[in-house]
C-alpha positions as CSV (number, residue, x, y, z in Angstrom):
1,X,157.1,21.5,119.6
2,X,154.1,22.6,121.6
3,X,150.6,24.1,121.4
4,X,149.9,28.0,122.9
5,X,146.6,29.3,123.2
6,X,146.8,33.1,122.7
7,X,144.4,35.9,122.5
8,X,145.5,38.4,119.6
9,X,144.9,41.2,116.9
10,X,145.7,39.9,113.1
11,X,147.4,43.4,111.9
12,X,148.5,42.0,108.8
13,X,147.8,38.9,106.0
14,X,149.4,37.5,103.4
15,X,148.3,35.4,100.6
16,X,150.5,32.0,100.1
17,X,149.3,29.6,97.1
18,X,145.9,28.9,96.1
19,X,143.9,28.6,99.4
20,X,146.6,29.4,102.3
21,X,147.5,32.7,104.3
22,X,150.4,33.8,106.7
23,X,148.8,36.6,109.2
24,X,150.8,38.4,111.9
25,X,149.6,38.6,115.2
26,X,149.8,41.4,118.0
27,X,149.5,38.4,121.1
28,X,149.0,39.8,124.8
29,X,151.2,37.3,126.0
30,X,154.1,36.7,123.6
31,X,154.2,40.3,121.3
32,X,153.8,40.0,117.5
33,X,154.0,36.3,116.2
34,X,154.2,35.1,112.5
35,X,151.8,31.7,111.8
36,X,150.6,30.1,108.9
37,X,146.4,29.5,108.0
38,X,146.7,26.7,106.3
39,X,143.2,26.6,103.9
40,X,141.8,30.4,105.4
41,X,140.8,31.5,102.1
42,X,138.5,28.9,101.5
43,X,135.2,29.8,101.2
44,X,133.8,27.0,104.0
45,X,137.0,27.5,106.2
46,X,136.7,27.6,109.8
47,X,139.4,29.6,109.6
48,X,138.1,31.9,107.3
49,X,137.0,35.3,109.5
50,X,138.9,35.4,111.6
51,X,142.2,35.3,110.1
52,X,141.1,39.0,108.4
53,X,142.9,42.3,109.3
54,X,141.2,43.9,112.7
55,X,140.3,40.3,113.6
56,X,140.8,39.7,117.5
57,X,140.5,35.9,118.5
58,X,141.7,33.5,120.7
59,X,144.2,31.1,118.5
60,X,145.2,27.9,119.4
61,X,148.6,27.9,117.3
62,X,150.7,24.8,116.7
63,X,154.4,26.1,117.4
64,X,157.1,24.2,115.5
65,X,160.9,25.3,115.9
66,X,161.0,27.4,112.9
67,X,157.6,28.3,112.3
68,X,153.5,28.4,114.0
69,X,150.6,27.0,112.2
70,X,146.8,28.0,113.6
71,X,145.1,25.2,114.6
72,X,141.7,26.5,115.6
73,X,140.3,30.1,116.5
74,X,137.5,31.7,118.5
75,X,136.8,35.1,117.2
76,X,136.1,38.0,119.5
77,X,135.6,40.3,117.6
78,X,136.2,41.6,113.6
79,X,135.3,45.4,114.1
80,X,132.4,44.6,111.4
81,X,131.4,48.9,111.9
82,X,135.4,49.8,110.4
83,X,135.0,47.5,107.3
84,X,132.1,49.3,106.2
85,X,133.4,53.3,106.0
86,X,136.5,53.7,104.1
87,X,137.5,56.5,106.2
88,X,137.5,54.7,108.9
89,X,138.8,51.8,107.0
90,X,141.7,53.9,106.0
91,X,142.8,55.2,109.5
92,X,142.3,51.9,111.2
93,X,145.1,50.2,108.0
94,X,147.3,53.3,109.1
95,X,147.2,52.2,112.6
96,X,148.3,48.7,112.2
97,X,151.0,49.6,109.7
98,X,152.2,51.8,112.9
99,X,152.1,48.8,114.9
100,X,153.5,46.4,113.0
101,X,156.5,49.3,111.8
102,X,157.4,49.9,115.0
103,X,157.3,46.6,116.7
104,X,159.7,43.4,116.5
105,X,158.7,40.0,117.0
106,X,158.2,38.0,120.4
107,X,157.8,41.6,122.5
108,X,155.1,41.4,124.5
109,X,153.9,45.0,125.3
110,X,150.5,44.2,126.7
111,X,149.4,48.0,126.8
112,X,150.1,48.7,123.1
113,X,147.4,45.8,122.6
114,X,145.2,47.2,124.5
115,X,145.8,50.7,123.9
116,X,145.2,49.3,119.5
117,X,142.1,47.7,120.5
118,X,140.4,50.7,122.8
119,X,141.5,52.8,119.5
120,X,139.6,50.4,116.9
121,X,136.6,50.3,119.5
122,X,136.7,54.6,119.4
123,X,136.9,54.3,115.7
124,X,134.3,52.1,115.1
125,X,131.9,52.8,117.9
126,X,131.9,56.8,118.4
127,X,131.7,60.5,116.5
128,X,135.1,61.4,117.5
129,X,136.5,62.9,114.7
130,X,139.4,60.3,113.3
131,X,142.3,62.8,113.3
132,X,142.0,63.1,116.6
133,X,141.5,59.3,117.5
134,X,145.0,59.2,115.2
135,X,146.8,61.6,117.2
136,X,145.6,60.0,120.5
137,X,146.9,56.9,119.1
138,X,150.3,57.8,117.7
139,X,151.4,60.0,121.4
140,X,150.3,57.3,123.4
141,X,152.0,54.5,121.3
142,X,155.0,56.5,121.1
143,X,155.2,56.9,124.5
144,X,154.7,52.9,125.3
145,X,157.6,52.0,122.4
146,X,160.0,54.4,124.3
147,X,159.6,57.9,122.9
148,X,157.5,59.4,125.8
149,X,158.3,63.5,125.6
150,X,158.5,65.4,128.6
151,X,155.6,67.8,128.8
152,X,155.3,68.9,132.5
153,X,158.2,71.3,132.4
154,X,161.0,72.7,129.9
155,X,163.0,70.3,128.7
156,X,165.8,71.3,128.9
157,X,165.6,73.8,131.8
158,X,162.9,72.3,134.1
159,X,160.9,75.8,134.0
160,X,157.0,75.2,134.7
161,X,156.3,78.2,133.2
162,X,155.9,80.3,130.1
163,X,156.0,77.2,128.1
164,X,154.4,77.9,124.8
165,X,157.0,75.8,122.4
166,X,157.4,72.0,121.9
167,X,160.8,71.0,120.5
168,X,161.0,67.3,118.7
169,X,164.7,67.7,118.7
170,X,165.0,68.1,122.1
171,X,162.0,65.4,123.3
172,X,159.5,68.0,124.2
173,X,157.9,71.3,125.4
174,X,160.2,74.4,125.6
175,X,160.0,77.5,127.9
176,X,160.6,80.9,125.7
177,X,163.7,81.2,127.5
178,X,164.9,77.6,125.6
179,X,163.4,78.1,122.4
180,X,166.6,79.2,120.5
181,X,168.0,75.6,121.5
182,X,165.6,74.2,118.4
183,X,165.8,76.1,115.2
184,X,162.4,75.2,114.3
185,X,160.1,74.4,117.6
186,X,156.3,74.1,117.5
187,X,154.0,76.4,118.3
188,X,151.5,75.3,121.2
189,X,149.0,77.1,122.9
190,X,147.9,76.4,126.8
191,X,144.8,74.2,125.6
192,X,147.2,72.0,123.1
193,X,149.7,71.9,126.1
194,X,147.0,70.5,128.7
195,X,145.9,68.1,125.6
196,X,149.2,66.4,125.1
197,X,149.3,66.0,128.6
198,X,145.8,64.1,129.0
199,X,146.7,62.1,126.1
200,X,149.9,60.7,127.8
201,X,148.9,60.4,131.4
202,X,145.1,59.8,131.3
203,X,143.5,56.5,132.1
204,X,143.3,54.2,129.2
205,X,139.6,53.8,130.0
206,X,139.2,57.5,129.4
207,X,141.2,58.2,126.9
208,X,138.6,59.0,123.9
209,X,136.2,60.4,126.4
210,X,136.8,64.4,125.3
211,X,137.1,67.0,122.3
212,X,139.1,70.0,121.3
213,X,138.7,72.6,118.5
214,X,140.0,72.3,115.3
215,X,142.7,74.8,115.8
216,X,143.7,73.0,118.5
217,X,144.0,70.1,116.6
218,X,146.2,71.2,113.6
219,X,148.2,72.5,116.5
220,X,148.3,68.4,117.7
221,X,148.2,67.5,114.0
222,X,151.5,69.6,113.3
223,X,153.5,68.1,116.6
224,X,152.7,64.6,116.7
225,X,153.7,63.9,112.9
226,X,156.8,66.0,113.0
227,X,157.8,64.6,116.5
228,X,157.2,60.9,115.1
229,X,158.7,61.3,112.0
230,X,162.4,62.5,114.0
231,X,162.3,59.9,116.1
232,X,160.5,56.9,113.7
233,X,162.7,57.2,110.3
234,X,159.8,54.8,108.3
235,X,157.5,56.5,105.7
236,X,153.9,54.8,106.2
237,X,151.9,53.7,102.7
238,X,149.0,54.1,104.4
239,X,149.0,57.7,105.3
240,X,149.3,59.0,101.0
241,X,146.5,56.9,100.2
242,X,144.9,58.4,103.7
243,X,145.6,61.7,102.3
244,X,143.9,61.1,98.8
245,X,140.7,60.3,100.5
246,X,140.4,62.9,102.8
247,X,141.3,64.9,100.1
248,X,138.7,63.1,97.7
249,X,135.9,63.0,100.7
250,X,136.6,66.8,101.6
């Protein structure tokens, strides 16, 4: 039995009883962690903010052999700007139900923190349009959870060129002379091509630091969510009731 002191992301909470809450954790050091807040939802608990969703604080977590209890907290930050636009609200639920979906406990991944925390910031903090931030967020984490698609040449026959396809069955782009290998490959223009390609290999600091059109974008829209839902067999809640208020909001 020991105390840690961790800096971490609460992606998810739980209600227990009348006053108590179990949050999960995405930690730097030790992955996603399971502890209990004994008293959070009080209303003078000094637990109380940050044991939210999108909280980031540094815990000082009581570790017993079967189960962690927070002992104090030091909050970072609680992404106040997110809370207060439910489309943003929305996207940023989506993105830790993607976290927590596609991650198993005690695996650290240090960049998929920091990757989820750059992508709250974007959210919060700039005009990109959401979708995009989304897209970003699902090709990148994809590629840190072990799904990274090849996208400098053809799959499948290392061609540079004439590659206007991208194949989720295969694990990425397609030259014309490929594309009957995939019964059903994407269509991707030069711009969606060189897009994908930023969002996988481009600095993390410089990530949300560009646009593209919005045909480009249903072009990224219609790739990333078929190639993650081929390789990630998990339906998301968060993405129907995503759906109705886009739909609602226009």
């Amino acid at each position: 039995m020991k105390h840690i002191s961790v800096k971490g992301l609460v992606i998810k909470e739980i209600n227990v009883g009348e006053s108590d809450k179990i949050i999960k954790i995405f930690t730097k050091d030790i992955g996603k962690i399971s502890a209990s807040a004994k008293g959070a939802r009080k209303q003078k608990s000094h637990l109380i903010a940050g044991t939210q969703i999108f909280s980031y604080c540094d815990f000082l977590i009581y570790q017993g052999k079967n189960y962690n209890i927070i002992q104090q907290l030091e909050v970072i930050n609680i992404f106040h700007g997110i809370r207060e636009d439910i489309i943003k609200l929305t996207y940023a639920s989506y993105f830790l139900e993607l976290l927590d979906g596609v991650t198993e406990e005690n695996q650290p991944n240090k960049e998929l923190l920091l990757l989820t925390l750059k992508t709250l910031y974007a959210l919060e903090k700039t005009s990109i349009n959401p979708k995009l931030i989304a897209r970003i967020y699902e090709l990148r984490l994809m590629s840190l959870i072990g799904y990274m698609p090849e996208v400098i040449q053809c799959v499948s026959c290392r061609n540079k060129e004439n590659i206007y396809r991208f194949s989720s069955k295969l694990g990425g782009v397609i030259c014309n002379n490929c594309v009957k290998q995939d019964e059903y490959p994407h269509k991707m223009s030069k711009t969606t091509w060189y897009t994908i390609q930023y969002i996988l290999f481009s600095d993390l600091n410089n990530l949300f630091k560009f646009t593209i059109n919005d045909s480009t974008l249903e072009e990224l829209e219609k790739i990333t969510k078929n190639y993650m839902s081929y390789h990630i067999e998990r339906k998301f809640n968060t993405l129907d009731f995503l759906k109705e208020i886009e739909d609602f909001y226009g």
